[in-house]
Each structure stands twice: as structure tokens, then as C-alpha cells.
C-alpha positions in Angstrom: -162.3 -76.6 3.6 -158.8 -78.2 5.2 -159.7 -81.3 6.7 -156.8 -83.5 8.5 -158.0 -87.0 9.0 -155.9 -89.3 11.8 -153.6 -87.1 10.4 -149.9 -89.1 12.2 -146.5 -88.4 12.3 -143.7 -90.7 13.8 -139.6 -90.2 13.7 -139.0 -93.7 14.6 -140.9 -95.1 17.7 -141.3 -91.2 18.7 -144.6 -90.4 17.7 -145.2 -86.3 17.2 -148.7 -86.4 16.0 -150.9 -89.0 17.0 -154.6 -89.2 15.6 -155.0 -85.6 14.7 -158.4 -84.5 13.1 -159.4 -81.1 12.2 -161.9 -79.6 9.8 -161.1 -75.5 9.0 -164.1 -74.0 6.8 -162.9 -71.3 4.2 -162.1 -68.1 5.7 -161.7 -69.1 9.3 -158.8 -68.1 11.0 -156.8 -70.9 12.9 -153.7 -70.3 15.6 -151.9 -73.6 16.5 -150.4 -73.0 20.1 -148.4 -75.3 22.5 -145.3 -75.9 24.4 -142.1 -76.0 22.4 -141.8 -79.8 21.3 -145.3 -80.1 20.9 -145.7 -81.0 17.3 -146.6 -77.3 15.7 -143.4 -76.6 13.6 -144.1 -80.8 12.6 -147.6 -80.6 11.7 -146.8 -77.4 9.4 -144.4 -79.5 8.0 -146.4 -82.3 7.0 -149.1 -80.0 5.8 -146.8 -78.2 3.1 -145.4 -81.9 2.1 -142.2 -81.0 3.7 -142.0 -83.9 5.2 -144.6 -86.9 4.7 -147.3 -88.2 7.3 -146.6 -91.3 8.7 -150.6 -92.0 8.7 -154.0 -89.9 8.1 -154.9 -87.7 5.2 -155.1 -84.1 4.0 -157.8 -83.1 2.5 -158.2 -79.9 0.6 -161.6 -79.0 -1.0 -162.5 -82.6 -1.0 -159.0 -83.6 -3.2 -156.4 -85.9 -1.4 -153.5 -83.9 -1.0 -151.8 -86.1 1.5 -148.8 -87.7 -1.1 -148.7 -84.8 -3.4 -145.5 -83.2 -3.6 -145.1 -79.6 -1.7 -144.5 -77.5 -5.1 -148.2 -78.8 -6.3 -150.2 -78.1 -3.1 -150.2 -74.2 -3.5 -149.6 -73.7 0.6 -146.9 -71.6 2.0 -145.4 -70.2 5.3 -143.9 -67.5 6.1 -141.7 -68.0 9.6 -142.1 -65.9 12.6 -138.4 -65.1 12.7 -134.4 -65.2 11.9 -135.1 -64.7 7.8 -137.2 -61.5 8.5 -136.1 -58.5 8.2 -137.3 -56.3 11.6 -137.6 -53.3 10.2 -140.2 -54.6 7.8 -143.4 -55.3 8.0 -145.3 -58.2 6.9 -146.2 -57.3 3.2 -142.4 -55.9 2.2 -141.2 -59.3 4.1 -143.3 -61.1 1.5 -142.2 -58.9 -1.5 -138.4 -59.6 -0.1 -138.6 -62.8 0.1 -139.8 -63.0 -3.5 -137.2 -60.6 -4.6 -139.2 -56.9 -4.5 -137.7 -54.0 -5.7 -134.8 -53.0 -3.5 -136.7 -50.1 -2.4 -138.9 -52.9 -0.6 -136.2 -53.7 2.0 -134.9 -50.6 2.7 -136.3 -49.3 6.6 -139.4 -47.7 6.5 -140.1 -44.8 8.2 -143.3 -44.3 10.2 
């Protein structure tokens, strides 16, 4: 389970994430939707430790992963855009993006 817990994020006296708590059981799907500026691309951040919450926790399986550093957490992301290739989809992104055999990026033809 992914728990946030008055999860917080502030840049300055511009607070992004204010009081945030969430519990995701294992295997449930979650889509994070709002306007652009809302604090999506910044709570993804925080989550992976790519940048630190000002306040709160992360918890992950009961373990406090709130302070440890993004290479130890185990999460990743894969953005919706710019450093995917089109003409790929979703699995040969991933095996690109991990360096796949060449034959892995090459168009596919349906």
C-alpha cells in the first residue's frame, strides 16, 4: 500500500501541495487529473524523491520512504511525451529507453 500522509510541498511562500493524504491498496489503478499548475507533475516529483516534500510522509508497505534518496525507492515514470518515440508503443518505449536492441526502435508495422 502507498500511503501519502499531509503529504506538502512549498517553493517559497507558494505552496503546491497542501495537506495531501491518500491511501492506494496494491493493484489499484490511480489517474491523477487537474488543470495545468495544479500540482500533478509536483507530486510525482516528490513521490520519486526528485525533489523533497516540504512536510508529510510517504509511506510504502508500512516503511518511511519520505527522505530516502530516489535511486533506493524502486519507483519510476515514464513521461507522456517529447522523449517518446511515436511510432512506438509503450513496451519498445520502455526497452528504448533502457537501451533495447536497435531493432526495438525501429517503426513497427501494424
Amino acid at each position: 500500500m502507498l500511503e501519502l500522509r499531509h503529504l506538502g510541498k512549498a517553493y517559497g511562500d507558494h505552496v503546491v501541495l497542501d495537506d495531501i493524504n491518500l491511501a492506494i491498496d496494491d493493484g489499484q489503478i490511480v489517474s491523477i487529473l487537474g488543470p495545468s499548475g495544479g500540482g500533478k507533475t509536483t507530486l510525482l516529483n516528490v513521490l520519486l524523491g526528485i525533489t523533497e516534500a516540504t512536510s508529510g510522509q510517504i509511506v510504502w508497505d508500512g516503511r518511511d520512504f519520505t527522505h530516502l534518496p530516489m535511486e533506493k525507492r524502486g519507483f519510476n515514470i515514464v513521461f507522456q511525451d517529447y522523449a517518446l518515440f511515436p511510432n512506438l508503443n509503450a513496451r519498445d518505449n520502455i526497452y528504448a529507453l533502457f537501451g533495447g536492441a536497435a531493432s526495438a526502435v525501429a517503426p513497427t508495422m501494424a
